[in-house]
N, C-alpha and C positions, 0 to 999 in steps of 0.2 A: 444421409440424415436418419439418427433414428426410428423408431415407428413410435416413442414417448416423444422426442421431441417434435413430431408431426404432429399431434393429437393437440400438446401443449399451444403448438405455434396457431394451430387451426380454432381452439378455443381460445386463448387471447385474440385472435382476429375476430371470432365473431363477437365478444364481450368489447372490444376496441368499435363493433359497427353500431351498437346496440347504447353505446354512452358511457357505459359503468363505469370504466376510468375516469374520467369526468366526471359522472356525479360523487364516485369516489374521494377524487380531489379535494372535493366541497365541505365532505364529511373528516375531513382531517388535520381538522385542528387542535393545536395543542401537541403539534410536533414535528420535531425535525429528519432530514434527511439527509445524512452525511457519506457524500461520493467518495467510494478510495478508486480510485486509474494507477497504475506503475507503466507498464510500458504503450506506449501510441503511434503504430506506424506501419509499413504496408511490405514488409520483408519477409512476411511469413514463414519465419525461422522457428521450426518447431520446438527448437532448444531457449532460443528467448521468446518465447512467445507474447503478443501484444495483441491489442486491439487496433483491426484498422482505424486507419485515420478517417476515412470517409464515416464510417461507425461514429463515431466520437463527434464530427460534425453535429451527427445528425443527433445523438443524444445532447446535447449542448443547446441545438437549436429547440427541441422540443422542453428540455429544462427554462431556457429563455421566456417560451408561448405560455407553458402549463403553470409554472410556479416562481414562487420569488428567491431567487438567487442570489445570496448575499455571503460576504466573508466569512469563512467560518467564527471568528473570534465575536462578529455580532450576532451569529446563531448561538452561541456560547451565552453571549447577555441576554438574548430574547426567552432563551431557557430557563435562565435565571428570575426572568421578569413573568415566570409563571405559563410565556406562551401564547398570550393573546393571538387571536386571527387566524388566518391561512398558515399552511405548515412552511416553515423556510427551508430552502436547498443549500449545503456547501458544498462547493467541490474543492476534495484534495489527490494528491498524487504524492505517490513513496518514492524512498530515495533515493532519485536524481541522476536520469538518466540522460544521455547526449539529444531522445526523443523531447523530453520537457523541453526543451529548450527550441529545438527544430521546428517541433511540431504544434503542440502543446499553446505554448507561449504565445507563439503568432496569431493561432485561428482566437484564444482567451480574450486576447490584447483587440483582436478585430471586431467582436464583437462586443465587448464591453465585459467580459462575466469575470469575477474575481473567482481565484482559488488560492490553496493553501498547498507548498511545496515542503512536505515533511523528509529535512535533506540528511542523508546520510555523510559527514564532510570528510570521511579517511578519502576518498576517491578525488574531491574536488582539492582535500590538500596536497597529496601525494601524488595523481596523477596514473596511480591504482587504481582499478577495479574493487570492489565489494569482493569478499571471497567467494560468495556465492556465482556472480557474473565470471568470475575465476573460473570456477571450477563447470558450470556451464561450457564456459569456450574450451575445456580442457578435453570434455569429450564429445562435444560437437567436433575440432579440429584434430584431434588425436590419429597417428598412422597405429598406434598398437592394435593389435590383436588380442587380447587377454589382459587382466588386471586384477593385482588383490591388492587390499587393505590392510596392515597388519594392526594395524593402530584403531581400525574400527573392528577388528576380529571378522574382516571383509573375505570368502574366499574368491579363489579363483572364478573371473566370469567373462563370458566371451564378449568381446567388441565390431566382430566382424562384421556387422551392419548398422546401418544408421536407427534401426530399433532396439538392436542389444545396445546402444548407446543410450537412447532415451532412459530405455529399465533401469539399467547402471543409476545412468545420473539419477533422476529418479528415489533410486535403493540409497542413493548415499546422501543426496540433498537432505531425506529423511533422517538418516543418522545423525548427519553434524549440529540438525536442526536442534535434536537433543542435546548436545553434547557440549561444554564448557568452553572457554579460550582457550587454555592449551591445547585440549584435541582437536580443534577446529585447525589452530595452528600446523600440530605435528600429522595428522590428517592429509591438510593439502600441500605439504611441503614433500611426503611422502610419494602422495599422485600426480603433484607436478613433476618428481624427476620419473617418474614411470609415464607418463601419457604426454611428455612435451619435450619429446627426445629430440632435440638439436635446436630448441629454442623454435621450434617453427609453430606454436600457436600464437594466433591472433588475437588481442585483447580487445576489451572494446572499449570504445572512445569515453573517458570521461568527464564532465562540467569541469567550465574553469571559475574561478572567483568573479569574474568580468560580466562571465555568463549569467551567474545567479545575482549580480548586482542588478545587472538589467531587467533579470525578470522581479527581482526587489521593486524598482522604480517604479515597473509597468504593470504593477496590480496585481502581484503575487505574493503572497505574505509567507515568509519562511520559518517552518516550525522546523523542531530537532528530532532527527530520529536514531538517537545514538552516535557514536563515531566509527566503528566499524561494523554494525549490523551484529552482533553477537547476541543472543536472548538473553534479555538482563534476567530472565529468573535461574537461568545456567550457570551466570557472576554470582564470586561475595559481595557482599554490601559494598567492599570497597573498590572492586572492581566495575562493578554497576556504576557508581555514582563516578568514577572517571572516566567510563563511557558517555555517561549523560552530561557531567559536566563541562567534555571537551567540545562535544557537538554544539554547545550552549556557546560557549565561552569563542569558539571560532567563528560562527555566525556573527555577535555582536559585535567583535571584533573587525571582520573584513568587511559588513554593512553597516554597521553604526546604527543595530533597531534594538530592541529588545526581545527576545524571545520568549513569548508565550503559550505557546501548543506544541505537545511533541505526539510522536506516534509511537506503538512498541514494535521492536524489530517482530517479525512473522503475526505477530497481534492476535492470539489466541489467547483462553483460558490460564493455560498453564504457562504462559512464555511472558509472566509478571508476574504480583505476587504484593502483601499489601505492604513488605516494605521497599518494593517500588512506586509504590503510587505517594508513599510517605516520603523518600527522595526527592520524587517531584515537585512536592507542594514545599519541602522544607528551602527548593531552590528557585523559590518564587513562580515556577509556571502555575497556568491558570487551568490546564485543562490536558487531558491526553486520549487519543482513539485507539483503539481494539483492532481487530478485524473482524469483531463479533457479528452477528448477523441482527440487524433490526434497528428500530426508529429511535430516534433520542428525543425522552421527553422531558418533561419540568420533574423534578424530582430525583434524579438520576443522578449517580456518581462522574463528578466531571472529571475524574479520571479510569473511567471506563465507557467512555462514550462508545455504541456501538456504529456500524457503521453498514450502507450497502453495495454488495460489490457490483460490477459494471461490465462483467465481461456478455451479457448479452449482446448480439449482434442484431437483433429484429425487432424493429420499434415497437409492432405492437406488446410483442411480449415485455419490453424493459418499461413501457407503457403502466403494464400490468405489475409487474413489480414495484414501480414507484408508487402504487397509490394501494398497495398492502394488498392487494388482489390476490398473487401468488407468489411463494415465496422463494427466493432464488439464494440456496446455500453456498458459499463460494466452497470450490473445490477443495481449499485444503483446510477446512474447519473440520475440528474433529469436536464442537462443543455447542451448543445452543445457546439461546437469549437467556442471559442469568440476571435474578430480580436482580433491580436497580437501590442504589445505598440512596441517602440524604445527600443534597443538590452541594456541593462545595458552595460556601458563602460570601467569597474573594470576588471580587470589580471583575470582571472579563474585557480587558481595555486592549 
């Protein structure tokens, strides 16, 4: 552990003994707290990396004791409706992994607490991984020795241990992150025949239609998050909007709800753009999350709702994050809390 994150851990404890998160609590009204989780589960795979489950437990149980936990789509209304009272919690999770389902769902459903499952459906139609989880298992399971890119102007870089592996993926996750449909495309089609020589990577499991029906029934409301994870501000307009419109259009489709909240794939600054957020409203959603960092209040763009990330593991400290104490940047945010626009004036139903 650190010597910052010692000092950090060591002063949320003593601010957690002293009440301040709690009187803080008290003091914070007039706004919401919206949870993004993607992976939950106890495999400590450095390449997918998740939040233990026992972790996630205990965040859950302390959201339950400290605050009022309610679907996101009625934190949506209560923003709308100005805010009144204590701050509300949503918790959501990004798209859709075999853990949601395992993990996730069962401990949600046991305890009573709704969340919002922002699905990504190329995986849950096809039976495909995200390219992203792709290319993850590509250099976690890879036997190569060395690899270039020519499609990303990648050169030669060594593989020989499971840390030139991290870097790589890493250096290139980066890349594609930027980079449009086709390069994404020509990209991994590229470094699959170079890192999956003989077919011998492992993919990983994906949600079936069955799966997300169930967790539909049992108190999970399913937003869209694209169809194949692509950064819509990477698309033209009209590739954008058949990403968004397919993920829409298969949801309703195989559950028979409507869909109303979606999330942006990676959910930064720049990975939207305002004729995405204009797509989204021209196709009836109500609302969409960021990965921005910070509290959603009345007043706010409900299509840039920000959001807080959850990968702390030490309660006092996530403690402390919840009640604005200190503030916890998620790792791959390269952008700050940007003012908030005029509140969207649409039903949040």
């Amino acid at each position: 552990m650190s010597a910052i994150l010692t000092l950090k851990r060591g002063a949320a404890w003593s601010l957690e003994k002293a009440g301040i998160p709690r009187l803080m609590r008290r003091l914070q009204h007039g706004r919401g707290a919206i949870l993004m989780y993607h992976r939950v589960n106890d495999a400590n795979d450095p390449f997918f990396p998740a939040l233990p489950s026992k972790v996630f437990e205990q965040q859950v149980d302390f959201l339950r004791r400290a605050y009022r936990v309610e679907p996101l789509d009625d934190v949506i209304r209560w923003l709308r409706s100005g805010a009144p009272g204590p701050a509300r919690v949503a918790l959501t999770v990004d798209d859709g992994y075999q853990d949601t389902f395992d993990v996730v769902f069962p401990l949600l459903r046991q305890k009573g607490v709704p969340a919002t499952l922002f699905l990504s459906t190329a995986p849950v139609e096809t039976g495909a991984p995200l390219w992203l989880d792709h290319l993850r298992a590509l250099f976690k399971g890879t036997t190569a020795k060395a690899f270039a890119c020519r499609t990303l102007g990648f050169a030669e870089s060594p593989l020989e241990t499971a840390s030139d592996r991290l870097r790589a993926l890493k250096r290139v996750r980066t890349l594609l992150k930027q980079a449009g449909r086709r390069t994404v495309d020509d990209a991994m089609g590229e470094l699959a025949s170079q890192l999956d020589a003989g077919g011998s990577i492992t993919l990983p499991t994906c949600l079936t239609w069955a799966q997300v029906g169930e967790m539909a029934r049992g108190g999970i409301r399913i937003g869209a998050h694209t169809h194949r994870h692509y950064m819509l501000s990477r698309l033209d307009r009209d590739e954008a909007r058949a990403e968004i419109a397919q993920s829409v259009r298969l949801i309703e489709e195989k559950l028979g709800t409507a869909v109303r909240t979606f999330a942006y794939p990676n959910g930064e600054a720049s990975d939207y753009t305002p004729v995405t957020k204009a797509l989204l409203a021209e196709m009836g959603l109500l609302a969409a999350c960021s990965t921005r960092y910070g509290f959603a209040r009345p007043g706010g763009d409900p299509f840039d709702l920000p959001r807080l990330e959850t990968s702390e593991r030490w309660l006092p400290l996530f403690a402390c994050h919840m009640a604005g104490i200190t503030r916890k940047q998620p790792p791959s945010s390269r952008s700050g809390v940007l003012p908030p626009g005029p509140f969207h004036a649409a039903e949040a139903t």
